[in-house]
C-alpha positions, 0 to 999 in steps of 0.5 A: 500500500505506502508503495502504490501511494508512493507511484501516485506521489511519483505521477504527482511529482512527474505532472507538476514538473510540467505544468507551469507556475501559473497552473500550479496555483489555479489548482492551488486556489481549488485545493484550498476550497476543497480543504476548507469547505468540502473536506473541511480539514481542521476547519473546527481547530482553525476557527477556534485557534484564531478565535483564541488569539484575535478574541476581538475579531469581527465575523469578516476579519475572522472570515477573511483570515480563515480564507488566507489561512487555507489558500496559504496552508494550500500554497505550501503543499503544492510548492513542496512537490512543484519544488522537487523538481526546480532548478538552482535558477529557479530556487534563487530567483523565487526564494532569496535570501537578502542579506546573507552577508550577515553571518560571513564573519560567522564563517571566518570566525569558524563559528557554526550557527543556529538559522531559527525560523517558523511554519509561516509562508514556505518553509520548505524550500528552505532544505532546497535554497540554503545551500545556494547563499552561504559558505557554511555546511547547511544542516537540516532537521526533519520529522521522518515522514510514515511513507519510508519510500517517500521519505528516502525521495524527500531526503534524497531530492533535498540532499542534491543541493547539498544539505546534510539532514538528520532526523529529529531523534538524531538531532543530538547525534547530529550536532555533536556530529557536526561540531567535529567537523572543520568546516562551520555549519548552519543549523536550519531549525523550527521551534513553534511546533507542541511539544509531545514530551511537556515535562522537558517544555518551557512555558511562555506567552505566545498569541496571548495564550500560555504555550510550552514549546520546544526545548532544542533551538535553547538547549542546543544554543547553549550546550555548542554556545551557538549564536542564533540568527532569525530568518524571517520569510515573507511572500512577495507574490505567488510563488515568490519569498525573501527571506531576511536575517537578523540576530536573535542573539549572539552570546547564549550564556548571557540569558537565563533558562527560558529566556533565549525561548521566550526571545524566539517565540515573541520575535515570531509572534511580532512577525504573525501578527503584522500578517496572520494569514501566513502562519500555519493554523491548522497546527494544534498548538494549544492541545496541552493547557496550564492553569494553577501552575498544573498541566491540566491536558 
């Protein structure tokens, strides 16, 4: 069975390396309608998500973003198969990073970094693009995907660029690898996912809801003394980002336990709420809750 869905992903894969982008985002504009309203796929969770963070949101507002929420969760999709098959040309072109020169002292200084970024716009070509604009080693970490055959093509489409990836359980295996090696790396890294093991998870504001959120971004910051660069990805237009750099911070001993966390969720949460349609609100963030000082869910 997951090989016959991975033949169906493969005809996917061979149509969309055909169709212009012009095509893929007309059949992007039908997918959004068809998870939104026939599928409905996590509709319930989106609207209540947004009503948790914009409780102040008139029906039109809260309409308004539910239809951005879709047709970018939609965008992201299609571009994930179109890109497998883009050039390095095209990768540059429609994915560029506009000011990379800011961590070229970094590479001098053979001093590897944390690249911090989150599930807002496209996210994903980041394993494909990277490579093309920095002198580091560019270094990924990824959820393994259930279908083992689609995985290893994802991993292998990925990797022609030039990325090193780890799977998520071997991120510390990853970056005590990494750390041996001569040449200095970059860490892509993401952090607003739920954490599935709260015990390990701070807990910080965020959207105005009490959030735990992943340990790795601080832990492995301060256990390399790893400085962390923010990447913020913004849509121009269809099927156009760039993406720019600034210091999250650059010495990790400075900070408390919590602190450097609470830095990266609040420098996302700026960045969501100037354009709230592009992060990913169909992701349960808030499925684990803290009220008087106890985990409650």
């Amino acid at each position: 069975m997951k090989y016959f869905s991975y033949l169906i992903f493969r005809t996917f894969v061979g149509c969309f390396k055909l169709i212009p982008f012009r095509m893929v985002y007309q059949l992007s504009n039908f997918v959004s309608f068809l998870l939104c309203k026939v599928i409905k796929y996590r509709k319930n969770l989106v609207v209540s998500n947004i009503e948790k963070v914009f409780p102040n949101f008139q029906e039109k507002e809260k309409s308004d973003l539910l239809k951005k929420s879709y047709s970018n969760l939609a965008d992201i999709l299609l571009e994930g198969i179109k890109g497998v098959s883009m050039n390095r040309k095209q990768l540059i072109n429609r994915y560029k990073y506009i000011n990379p020169e800011i961590i070229d002292d970094c590479f001098q200084k053979n001093k590897s970094i944390i690249l911090a970024t989150g599930h807002y716009n496209n996210w994903e070509w980041a394993a494909l693009s990277t490579p093309y604009f920095f002198k580091h080693q560019i270094v990924g970490i990824y959820k393994k995907l259930s279908n083992t055959y689609i995985d290893k093509y994802f991993k292998k489409s990925r990797s022609n660029t030039g990325i090193i990836l780890y799977e998520l359980n071997e991120t510390s295996e990853g970056f005590k690898k990494q750390s041996n090696e001569h040449k200095p790396s970059l860490f892509l890294m993401a952090g607003d996912q739920s954490p599935s093991n709260t015990k390990k998870a701070y807990w910080t504001m965020f959207l105005n809801q009490k959030t735990p959120c992943l340990h790795g971004i601080e832990n492995y910051s301060r256990a390399y003394n790893l400085p962390i660069v923010y990447c913020n990805i913004q849509r121009i237009k269809r099927g156009f980002y760039e993406l720019e750099l600034s210091w999250l911070l650059q010495n990790p001993s400075e900070y408390k336990e919590g602190q450097i966390t609470a830095l990266y969720m609040n420098k996302l949460e700026g960045i969501i709420k100037e354009k709230p349609g592009n992060w990913l609100w169909s992701h349960n963030r808030w499925k684990h809750k803290y009220e008087n000082q106890k985990l409650v869910v």
